[in-house]
C-alpha positions in Angstrom: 0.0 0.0 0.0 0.7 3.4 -0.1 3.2 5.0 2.3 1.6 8.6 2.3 3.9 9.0 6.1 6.7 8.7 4.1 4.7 11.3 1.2 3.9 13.6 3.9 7.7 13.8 5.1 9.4 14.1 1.8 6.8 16.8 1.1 7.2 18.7 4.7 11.0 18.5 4.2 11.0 20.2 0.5 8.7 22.9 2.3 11.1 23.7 5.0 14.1 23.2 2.8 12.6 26.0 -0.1 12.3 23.0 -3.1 10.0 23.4 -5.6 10.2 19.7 -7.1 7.7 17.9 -7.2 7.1 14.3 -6.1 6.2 12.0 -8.9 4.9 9.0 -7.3 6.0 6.0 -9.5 3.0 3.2 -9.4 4.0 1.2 -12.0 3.8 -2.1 -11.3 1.7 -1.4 -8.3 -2.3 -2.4 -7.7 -4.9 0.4 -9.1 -6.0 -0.2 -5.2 -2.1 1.4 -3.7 -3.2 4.3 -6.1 -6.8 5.0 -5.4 -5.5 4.5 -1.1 -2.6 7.5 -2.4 -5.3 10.0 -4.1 -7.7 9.5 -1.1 -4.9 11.0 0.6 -4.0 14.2 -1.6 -1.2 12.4 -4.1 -2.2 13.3 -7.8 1.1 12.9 -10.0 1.8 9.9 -10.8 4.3 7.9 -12.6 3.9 5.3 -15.1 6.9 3.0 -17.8 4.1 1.2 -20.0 1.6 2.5 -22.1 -0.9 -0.6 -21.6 -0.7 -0.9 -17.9 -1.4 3.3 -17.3 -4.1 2.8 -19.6 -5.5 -0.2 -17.4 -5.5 1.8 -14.3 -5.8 5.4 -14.6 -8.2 6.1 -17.6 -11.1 5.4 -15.6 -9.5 7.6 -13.0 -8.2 10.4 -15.1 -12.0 10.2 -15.8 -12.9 10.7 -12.6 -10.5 13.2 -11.5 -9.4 16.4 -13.6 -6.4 17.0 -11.3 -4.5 13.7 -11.5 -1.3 14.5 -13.5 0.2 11.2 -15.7 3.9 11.0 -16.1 5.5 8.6 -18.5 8.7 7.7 -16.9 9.7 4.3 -19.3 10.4 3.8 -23.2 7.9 4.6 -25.6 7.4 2.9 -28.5 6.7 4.3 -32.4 3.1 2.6 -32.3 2.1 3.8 -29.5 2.9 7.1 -29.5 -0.5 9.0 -30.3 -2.1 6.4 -27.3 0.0 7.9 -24.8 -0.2 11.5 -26.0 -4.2 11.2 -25.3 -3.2 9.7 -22.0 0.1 11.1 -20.3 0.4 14.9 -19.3 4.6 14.7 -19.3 7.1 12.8 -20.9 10.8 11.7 -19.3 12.0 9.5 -22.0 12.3 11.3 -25.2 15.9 10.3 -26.4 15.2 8.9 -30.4 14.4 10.4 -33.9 11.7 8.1 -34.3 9.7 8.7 -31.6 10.3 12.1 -32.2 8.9 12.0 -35.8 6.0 10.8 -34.3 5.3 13.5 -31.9 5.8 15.8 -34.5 2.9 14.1 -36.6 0.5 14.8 -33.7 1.5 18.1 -32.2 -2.2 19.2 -32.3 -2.6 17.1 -29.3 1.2 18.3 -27.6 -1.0 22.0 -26.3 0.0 22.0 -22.2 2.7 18.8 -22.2 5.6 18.8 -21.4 8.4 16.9 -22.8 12.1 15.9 -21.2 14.9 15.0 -23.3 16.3 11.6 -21.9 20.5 11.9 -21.0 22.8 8.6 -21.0 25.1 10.6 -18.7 27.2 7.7 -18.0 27.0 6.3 -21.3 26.1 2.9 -20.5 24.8 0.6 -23.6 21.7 -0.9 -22.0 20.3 2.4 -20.6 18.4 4.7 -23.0 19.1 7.8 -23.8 21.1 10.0 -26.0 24.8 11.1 -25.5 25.8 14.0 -23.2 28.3 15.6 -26.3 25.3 14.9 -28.9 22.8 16.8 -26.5 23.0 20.6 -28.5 22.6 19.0 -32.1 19.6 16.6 -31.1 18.0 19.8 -28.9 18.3 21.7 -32.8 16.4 18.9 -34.4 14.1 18.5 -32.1 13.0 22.2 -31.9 13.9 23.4 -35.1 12.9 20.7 -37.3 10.1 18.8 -35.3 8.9 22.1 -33.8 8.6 20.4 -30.2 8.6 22.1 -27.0 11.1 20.4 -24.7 11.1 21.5 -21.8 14.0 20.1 -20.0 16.9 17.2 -19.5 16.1 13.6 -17.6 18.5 11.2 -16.2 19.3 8.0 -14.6 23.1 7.4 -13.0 24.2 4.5 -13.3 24.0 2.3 -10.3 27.7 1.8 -9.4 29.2 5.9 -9.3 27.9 8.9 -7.6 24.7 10.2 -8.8 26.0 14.2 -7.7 28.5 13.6 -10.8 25.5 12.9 -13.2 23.4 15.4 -11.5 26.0 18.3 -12.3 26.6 16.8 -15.7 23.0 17.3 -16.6 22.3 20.3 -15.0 25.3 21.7 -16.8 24.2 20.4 -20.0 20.6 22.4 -19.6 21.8 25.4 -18.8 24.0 25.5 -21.7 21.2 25.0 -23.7 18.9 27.4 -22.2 16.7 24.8 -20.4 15.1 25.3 -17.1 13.8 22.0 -15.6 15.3 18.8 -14.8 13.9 15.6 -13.7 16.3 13.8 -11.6 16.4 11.7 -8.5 14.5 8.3 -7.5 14.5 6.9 -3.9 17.8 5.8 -3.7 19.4 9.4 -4.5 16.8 12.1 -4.1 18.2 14.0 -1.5 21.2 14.5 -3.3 19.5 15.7 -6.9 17.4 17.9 -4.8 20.7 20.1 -4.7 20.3 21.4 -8.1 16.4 22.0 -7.7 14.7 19.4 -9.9 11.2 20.2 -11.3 10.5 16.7 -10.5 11.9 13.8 -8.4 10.7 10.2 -9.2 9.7 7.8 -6.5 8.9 4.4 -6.4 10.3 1.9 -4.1 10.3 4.7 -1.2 6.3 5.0 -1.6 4.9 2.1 -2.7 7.3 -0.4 -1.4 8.9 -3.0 -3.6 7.5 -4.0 -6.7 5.0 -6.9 -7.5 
């Protein structure tokens, strides 16, 4: 279930500390009924990897309730691309031409969303993402060319090294390109992303408990 004394301290301590993140609360993975338990309790951004199990549990509740906020925090394939668009309010994962091309083709529906460009800040060859030194040209493509609105950089550190490192690395790379938000820091590392004043910080295992 839904550890909203664990919410209600992570939100108390941004308060005191000045933060402006926001807590993304990461269900995936988790029962509709952890959710439901977390918006009787105030929580309404959530976080979501697959197209087909946020569709499962929260159209009925987006349905329901104008002020839950959908985040998709996993991969996105081609096909599914206008799906998700009609069903997520922010995106984390942008990081290929393809799937760019296809938010392109529906960028009627793009009015109010927001849209992260995913970093591979340490590079690693079974995490998504694009390069840290191809960051400027595919920011150029992506505005000029596909005429999206990105509104700032997202990033994972690898397991084994310092997360501050990768933290600094991105928030370098956004303000070099004129970007204002980031979306960093899970349960594991959240305290330290929260130095460089994340839009949003992604939690999962600190909320909802390990996953099914």
């Amino acid at each position: 279930m839904f550890n909203i004394k664990k919410f209600n301290e992570i939100n108390d301590f941004l308060k005191k500390t000045k933060k402006s993140a926001k807590i993304i609360a990461i269900s995936k993975n988790h029962p509709v009924k952890s959710v439901l338990e977390a918006i009787k309790h105030g929580v309404y951004i959530f976080g979501e990897n697959r197209v087909q199990e946020a569709q499962e549990k929260f159209l009925q509740i987006k349905k329901n309730n104008s002020k839950i906020e959908l985040h998709l925090t996993g991969p996105l394939q081609s096909n599914k691309v206008k799906t998700a668009i009609e069903l997520f309010d922010v995106f984390h994962t942008l990081d290929r031409q393809k799937i760019a091309k296809e938010f392109s083709k529906h960028r009627d529906l793009l009015t109010n969303k927001k849209i992260f460009l995913q970093v591979n800040t340490g590079k690693e060859k079974t995490k998504s993402g694009i390069y840290p030194e191809d960051t400027k040209d595919f920011l150029f493509f992506l505005k000029n060319e596909m005429k999206l609105n990105i509104c700032g950089l997202m990033c994972i550190p690898p397991i084994n090294q310092d997360p501050i490192y990768h933290f600094n690395k991105l928030n370098n790379l956004a303000k070099e390109n004129e970007l204002d938000e980031l979306s960093i820091g899970m349960s594991d590392d959240y305290e330290k992303a929260l130095q460089f004043n994340p839009t949003y910080i992604r939690l999962g295992t600190v909320l909802f408990g390990k996953r099914i």
